[in-house]
N, C-alpha and C positions, 0 to 999 in steps of 0.2 A: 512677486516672490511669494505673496501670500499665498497665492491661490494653487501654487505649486504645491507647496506645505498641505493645504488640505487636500489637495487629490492625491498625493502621497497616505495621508492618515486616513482618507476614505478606502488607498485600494488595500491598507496593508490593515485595514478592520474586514475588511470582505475576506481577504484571503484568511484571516484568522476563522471565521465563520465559516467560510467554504473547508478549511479545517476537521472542522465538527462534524459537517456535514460528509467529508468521508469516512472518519471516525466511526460513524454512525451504517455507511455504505457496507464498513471492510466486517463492523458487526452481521449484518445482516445476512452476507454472501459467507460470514463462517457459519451461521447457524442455519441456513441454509443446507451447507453442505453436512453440518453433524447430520441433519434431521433427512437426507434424502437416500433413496437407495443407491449404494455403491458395487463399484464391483472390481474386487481383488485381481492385481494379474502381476506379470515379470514385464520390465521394461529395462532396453538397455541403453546406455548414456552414449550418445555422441555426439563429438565438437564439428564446427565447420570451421572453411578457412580462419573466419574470423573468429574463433575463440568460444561461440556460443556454445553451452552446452543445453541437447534437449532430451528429453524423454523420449523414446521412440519403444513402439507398441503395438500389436495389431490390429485396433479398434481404432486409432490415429495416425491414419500415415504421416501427416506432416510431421508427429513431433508433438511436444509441448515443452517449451521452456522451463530450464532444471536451473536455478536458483543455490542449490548446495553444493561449496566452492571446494567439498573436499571430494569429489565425486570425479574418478577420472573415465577418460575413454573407451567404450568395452565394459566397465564397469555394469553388472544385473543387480536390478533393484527392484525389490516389492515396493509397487505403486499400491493406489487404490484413486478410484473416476468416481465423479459422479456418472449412472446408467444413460440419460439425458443429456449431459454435458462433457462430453470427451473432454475436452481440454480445461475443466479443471481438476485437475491432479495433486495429488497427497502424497507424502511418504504415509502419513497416519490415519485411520480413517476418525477418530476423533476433532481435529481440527482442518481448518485449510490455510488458514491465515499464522503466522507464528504470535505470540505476543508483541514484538516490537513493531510488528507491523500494524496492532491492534492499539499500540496505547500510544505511540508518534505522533498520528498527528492529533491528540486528543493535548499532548505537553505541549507543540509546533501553535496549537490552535491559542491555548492560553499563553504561551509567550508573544504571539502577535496581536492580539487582543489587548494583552498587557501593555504590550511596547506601545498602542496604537494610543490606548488613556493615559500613559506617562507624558508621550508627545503633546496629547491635546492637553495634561495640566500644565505642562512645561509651556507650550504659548500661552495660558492664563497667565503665569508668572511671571512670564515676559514682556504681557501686555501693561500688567501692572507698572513693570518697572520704567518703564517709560515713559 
């Protein structure tokens, strides 16, 4: 049972770390996109069978996945791309990331981090008691 216990507190210290570490990714890929050349256009929203809504444009046919849940069908919207990377899309061209997507797993990281040293002082005090 022990040995359960700690590869449970090893994987849930990892994931807290691996946390940071996108934390860290979702910074990069925003400041990325402030700092590169874009390029302003009209795109209009459509769903599929299954519910999806994307971006559709003339520099990407497939689409890129629209994320803003008030946006209906039909609906035109200023985008803005990066010139190199079609498929990452903006309503803004100042961000690409929102904040909560920037500061989640940065809270997700220190709470499993945290939970991961509460566990390991909690078996200390369990060892003791015994």
């Amino acid at each position: 049972m022990k040995i359960f216990r700690r590869l449970g507190i090893i994987f849930l210290f990892s994931m807290g770390c691996m946390m940071f570490v996108i934390a860290y990714d979702n910074y990069q890929r925003n400041e990325a996109f402030i700092r590169s050349e874009k390029i302003k256009t009209n795109a209009t929203i459509k769903v599929d069978k299954q519910g999806v809504k994307t971006y559709h444009f003339k520099e990407n046919a497939y689409g890129v996945s629209c994320e803003e849940s008030d946006l209906q069908a039909g609906d035109q919207v200023t985008i803005y791309y990066q010139k190199d990377k079609t498929y990452m899309v903006s309503l803004s061209p100042t961000r690409y990331y929102t904040k909560k997507e920037m500061v989640a797993p940065i809270f997700s990281g220190i709470f499993l981090v945290g939970f991961t040293l509460l566990g390991i002082g909690s078996e200390k005090v369990l060892r003791k008691g015994e």
